[in-house]
N, C-alpha and C positions, 0 to 999 in steps of 0.2 A: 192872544194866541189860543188857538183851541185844544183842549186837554187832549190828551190820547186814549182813547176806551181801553186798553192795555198798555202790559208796557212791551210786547212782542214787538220787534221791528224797530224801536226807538231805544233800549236801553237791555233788552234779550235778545238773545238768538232764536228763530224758529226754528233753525234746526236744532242745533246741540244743548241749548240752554244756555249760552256762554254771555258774562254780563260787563263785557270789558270792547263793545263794539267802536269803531271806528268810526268818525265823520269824515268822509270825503267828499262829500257834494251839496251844497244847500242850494235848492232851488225860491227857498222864499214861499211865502203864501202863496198857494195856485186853487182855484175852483177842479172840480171831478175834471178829468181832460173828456169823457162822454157823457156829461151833464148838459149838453145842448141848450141853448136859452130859446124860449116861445117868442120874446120879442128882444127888437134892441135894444133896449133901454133896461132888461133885464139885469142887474148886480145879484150873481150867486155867488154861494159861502164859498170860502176860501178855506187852505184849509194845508198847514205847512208839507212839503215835500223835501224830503230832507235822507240821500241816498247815504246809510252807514254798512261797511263790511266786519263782517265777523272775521277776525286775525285767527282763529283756530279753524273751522272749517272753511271758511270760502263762501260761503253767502253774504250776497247783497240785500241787503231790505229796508223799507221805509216803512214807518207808523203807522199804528193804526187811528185812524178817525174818524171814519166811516164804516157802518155795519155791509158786508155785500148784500144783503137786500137792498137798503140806500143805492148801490150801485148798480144791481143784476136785477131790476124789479120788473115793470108793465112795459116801460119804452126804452129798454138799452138798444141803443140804435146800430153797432156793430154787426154788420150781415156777412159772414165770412163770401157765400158766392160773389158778393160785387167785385172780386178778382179774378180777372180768367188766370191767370198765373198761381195764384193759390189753388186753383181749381183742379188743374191740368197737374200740382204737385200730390193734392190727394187722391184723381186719380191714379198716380202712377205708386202709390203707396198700397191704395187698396189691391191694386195688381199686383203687385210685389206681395203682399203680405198673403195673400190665398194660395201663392203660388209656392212660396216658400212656406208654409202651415199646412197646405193641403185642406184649405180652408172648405167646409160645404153647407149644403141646408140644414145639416145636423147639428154646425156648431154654432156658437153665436157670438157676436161683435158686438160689444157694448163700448158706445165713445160716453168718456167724462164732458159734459159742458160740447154738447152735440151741435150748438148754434142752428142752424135753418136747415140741417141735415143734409149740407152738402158732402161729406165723405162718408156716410150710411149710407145715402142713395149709390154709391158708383160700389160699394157691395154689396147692394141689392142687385145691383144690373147684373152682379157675377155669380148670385143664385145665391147667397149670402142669408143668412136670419138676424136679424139686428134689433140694437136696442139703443136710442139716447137717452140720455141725461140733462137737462137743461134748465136754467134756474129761471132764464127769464121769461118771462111767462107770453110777451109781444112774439120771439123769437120761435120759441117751441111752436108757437101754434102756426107759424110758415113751415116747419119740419113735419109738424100733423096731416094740413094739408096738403101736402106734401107727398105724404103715405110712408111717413118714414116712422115708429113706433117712438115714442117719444116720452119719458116722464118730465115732469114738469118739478124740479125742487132741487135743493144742494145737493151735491156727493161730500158724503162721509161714511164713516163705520155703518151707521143708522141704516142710510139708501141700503149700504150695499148688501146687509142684511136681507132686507127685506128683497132687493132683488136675486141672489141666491135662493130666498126661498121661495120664489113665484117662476124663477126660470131656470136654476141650476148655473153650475162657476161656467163664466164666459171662456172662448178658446184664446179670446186675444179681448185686452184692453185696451181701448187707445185714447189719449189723451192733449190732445196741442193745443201747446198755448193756454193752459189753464192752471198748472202748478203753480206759477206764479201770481195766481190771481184768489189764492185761498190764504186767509189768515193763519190759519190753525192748521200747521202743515202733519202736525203728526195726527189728527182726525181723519185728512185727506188723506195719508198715505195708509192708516189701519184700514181705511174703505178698502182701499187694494185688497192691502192683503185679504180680506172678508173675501174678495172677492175670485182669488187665486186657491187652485187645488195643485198638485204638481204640475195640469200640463198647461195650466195658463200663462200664456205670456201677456207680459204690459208693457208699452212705449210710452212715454213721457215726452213731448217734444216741445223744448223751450228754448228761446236766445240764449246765447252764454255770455254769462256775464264778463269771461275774459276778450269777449268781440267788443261788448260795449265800452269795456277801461279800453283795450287796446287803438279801438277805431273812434273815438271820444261819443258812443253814441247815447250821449245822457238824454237825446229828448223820448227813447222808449222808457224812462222814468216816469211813473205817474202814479196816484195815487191805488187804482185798480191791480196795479203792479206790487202787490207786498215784497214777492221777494225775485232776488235776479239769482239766479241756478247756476251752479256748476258741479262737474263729475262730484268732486270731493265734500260737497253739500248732501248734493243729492245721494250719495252711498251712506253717508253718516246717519240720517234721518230711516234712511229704509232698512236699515239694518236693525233698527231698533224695533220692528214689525214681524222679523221673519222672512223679509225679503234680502236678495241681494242686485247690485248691479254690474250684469253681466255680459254686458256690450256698450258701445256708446260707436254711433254713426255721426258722423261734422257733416252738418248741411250748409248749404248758403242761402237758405231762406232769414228773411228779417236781418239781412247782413251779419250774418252768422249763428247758426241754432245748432243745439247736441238733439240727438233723441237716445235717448237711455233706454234702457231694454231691462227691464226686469223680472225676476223669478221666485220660486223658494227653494228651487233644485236647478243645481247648472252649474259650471266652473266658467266664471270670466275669461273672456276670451286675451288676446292682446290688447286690445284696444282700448278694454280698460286702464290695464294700467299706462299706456302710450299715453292717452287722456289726464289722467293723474300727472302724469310726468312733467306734459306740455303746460299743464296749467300752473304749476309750481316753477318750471324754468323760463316763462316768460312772463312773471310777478306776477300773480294772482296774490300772494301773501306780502309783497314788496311795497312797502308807503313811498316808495318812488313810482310806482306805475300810477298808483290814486295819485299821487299828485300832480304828475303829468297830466293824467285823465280830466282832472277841474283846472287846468288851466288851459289845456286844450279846449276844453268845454267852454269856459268864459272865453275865449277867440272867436269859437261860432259862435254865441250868443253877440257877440261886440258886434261881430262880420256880416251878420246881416239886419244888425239894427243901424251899421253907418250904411248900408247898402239902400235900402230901404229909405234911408233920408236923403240921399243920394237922388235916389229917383221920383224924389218926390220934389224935392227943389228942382230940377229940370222938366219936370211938367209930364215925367213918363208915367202911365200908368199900370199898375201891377196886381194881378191878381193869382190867388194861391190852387193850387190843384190840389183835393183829398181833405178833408176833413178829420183827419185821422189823429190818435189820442198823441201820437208822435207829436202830431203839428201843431196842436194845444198846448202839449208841455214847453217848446219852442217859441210861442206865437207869447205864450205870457211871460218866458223869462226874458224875453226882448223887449216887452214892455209896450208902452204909448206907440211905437213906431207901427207896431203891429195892424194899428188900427186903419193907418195910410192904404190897406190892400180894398181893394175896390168891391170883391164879393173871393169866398172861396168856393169851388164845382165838386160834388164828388158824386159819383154813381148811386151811391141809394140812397133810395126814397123815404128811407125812417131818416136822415138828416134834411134835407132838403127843405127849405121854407122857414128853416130856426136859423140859429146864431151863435157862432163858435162862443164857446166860455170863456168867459174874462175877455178877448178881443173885442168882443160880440161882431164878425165879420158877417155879413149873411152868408147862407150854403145854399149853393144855386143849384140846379140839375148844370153837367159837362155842357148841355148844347146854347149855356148864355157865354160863353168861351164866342162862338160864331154870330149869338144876337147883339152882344157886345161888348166886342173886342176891347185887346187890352193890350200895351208894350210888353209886357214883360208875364212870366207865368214862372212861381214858384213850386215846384213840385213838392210838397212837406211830406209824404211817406217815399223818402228817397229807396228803400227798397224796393219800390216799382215804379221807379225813373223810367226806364227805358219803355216800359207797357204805358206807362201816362206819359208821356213825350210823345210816343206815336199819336196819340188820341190828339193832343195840344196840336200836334201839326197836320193834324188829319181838321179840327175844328177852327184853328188861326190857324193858320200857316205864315202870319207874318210876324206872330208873336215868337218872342224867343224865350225858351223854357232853361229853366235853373235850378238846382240844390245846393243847398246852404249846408249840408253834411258832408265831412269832415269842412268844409269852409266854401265861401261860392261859387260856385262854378257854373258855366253855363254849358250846357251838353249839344253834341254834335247835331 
């Protein structure tokens, strides 16, 4: 088994420091879930996943054993645009957020972990000055291109230093989907603050971990994922900065996310403590809902590895839609079965031509859906079922499309 480069996430708490963590989920040895293999015959490291919660604060986290360089380097293949849904959600935020900030070319917008500058760009369009963040280095340079302003390296106290002193405290921070993808979460969060004067605000926006126990959603589990967020995580850790958490919005992106709202001057509104509330009365701290949560989990894992064998002893053949780190962490705790799927399709072209990790499936371009066809279409980021189901029926129309989240089902 591979040692842990710390012991954060496997035997401490990132947030609090707290050394009495919880095992609720082993997933077993799994390769990176965006480690893509060049060929198929490719065997990459493995490397334990193992979801434990902190009983004092309410964070979810797994070990460390990988540095993020190892994961955020030259070819992380994650293109947020290959979503029109994700897209259509950023911009409806960037609209929102200038309108309610009174956002202009005076102020300026710095996103943490900016990916290919899709939500920079829809605050350019609004006259906006902006700035990303972005560690990997393939990625940034589509955000460059782009014309979106872009630095190329981690966020922490370090960056944010140094961009205070080249461009002055940003009006709004934003951040999605990246909290959870830092080790050293009090590093990450002093960047904020570096970065906040009174009239800055920041948004955080991550899954909640009480969607994932409640709705059994363990395959957003993966290694790139150190820690899973909640209200009472998240206020523990930033308080210890000089920040506080001052709002919290429920979204339904990624089958349920919070975005957190923070400051160093403000009085929380309701929602915080509503947020608090809910997260404590429907077991966030309860080893009845963890355990619920890993036996629900092992049901979809069973459900579509009999499924799967299923349609392979009657001759159907089946191939997966999305390449997505979801469908990795699924595709390998299901095991040999996984391997029955024919090719999996997903929209961008940094996967495309490799080979899921540990299944090693190929990754096709969507339009080998229509060059050749298949019985059956599993859609693995069941959060955009219904946007890849349209496509599936627009490229086979006689294939029949399925998710295997909460258990299988095949959609209308």
């Amino acid at each position: 088994m591979a040692e842990a480069i710390t012991p954060r996430g496997s035997d401490v708490c990132r947030s609090c420091g707290a050394n009495d963590l919880v095992s609720v989920l082993d997933l077993g040895d799994q390769p990176l879930s965006n480690d893509m293999g060049l060929t198929a015959d490719e065997v990459l490291p493995a490397y334990p996943l193992h979801l434990r919660i902190c009983p004092r604060c309410g964070l979810g986290q797994v070990g460390e054993f990988v540095l993020p360089d190892r994961i955020f380097g030259d070819s992380y293949p994650y293109l947020s645009s290959t979503s029109t849904s994700w897209v259509e959600h950023a911009r409806g935020y960037a609209r929102d957020r200038t309108d309610e900030l009174g956002l202009t070319d005076g102020h300026l917008v710095l996103e943490v972990a900016s990916n290919d500058g899709y939500l920079l760009s829809e605050f350019q369009r609004l006259g906006v000055r902006v700035l990303g963040v972005e560690p990997a280095r393939n990625v940034a340079a589509l955000a460059l291109e782009a014309g979106v302003p872009t630095i190329t390296t981690f966020f922490g106290q370090a960056t944010a230093a140094a961009v205070v002193a080249e461009h002055g405290h940003p009006r709004l921070v934003t951040a999605n989907n990246v909290m959870a993808h830092v080790p050293d979460l009090h590093d990450f969060v002093a960047g904020f603050a570096e970065l906040a004067d009174d009239d800055t605000v920041i948004t955080v926006e991550n899954p909640s971990l009480l969607s994932l126990l409640t709705h059994a959603q363990f395959d957003t589990i993966y290694h790139e994922h150190y820690s899973y967020l909640t209200a009472h995580a998240v206020r523990t850790v930033v308080r210890e900065h000089g920040l506080d958490l001052v709002r919290v919005d429920q979204l339904p992106t990624h089958g349920g996310s919070n975005r957190y709202w923070l400051r160093r001057t403000g009085v929380p509104d309701d929602s915080v403590a509503r947020t608090l509330a809910e997260e404590t009365r429907l077991g966030l701290f309860d080893a009845a809902l963890w355990q619920s949560f890993a036996t629900r989990s092992q049901a979809a894992i069973d459900g579509l590895r009999d499924w799967l064998d299923e349609q392979a002893m009657s001759g159907r053949s089946v191939a997966g839609y999305g390449a997505a780190a979801k469908g990795n962490t699924f595709l390998n705790a299901v095991g040999d079965s996984s391997r029955t799927l024919r090719y999996v399709v997903d929209g961008s072209a940094e996967k495309q031509g490799r080979f899921m990790p540990g299944s090693r499936v190929p990754v096709l371009a969507p339009s080998a859906l229509a060059q050749d066809p298949v019985d059956e279409v599993v859609i693995l980021p069941w959060n955009l079922a219904v946007e890849l189901g349209a496509l599936v029926h627009e490229l086979a129309p006689a294939a029949r499309s399925w998710v295997a989240i909460p258990r299988m089902a095949q959609l209308p």
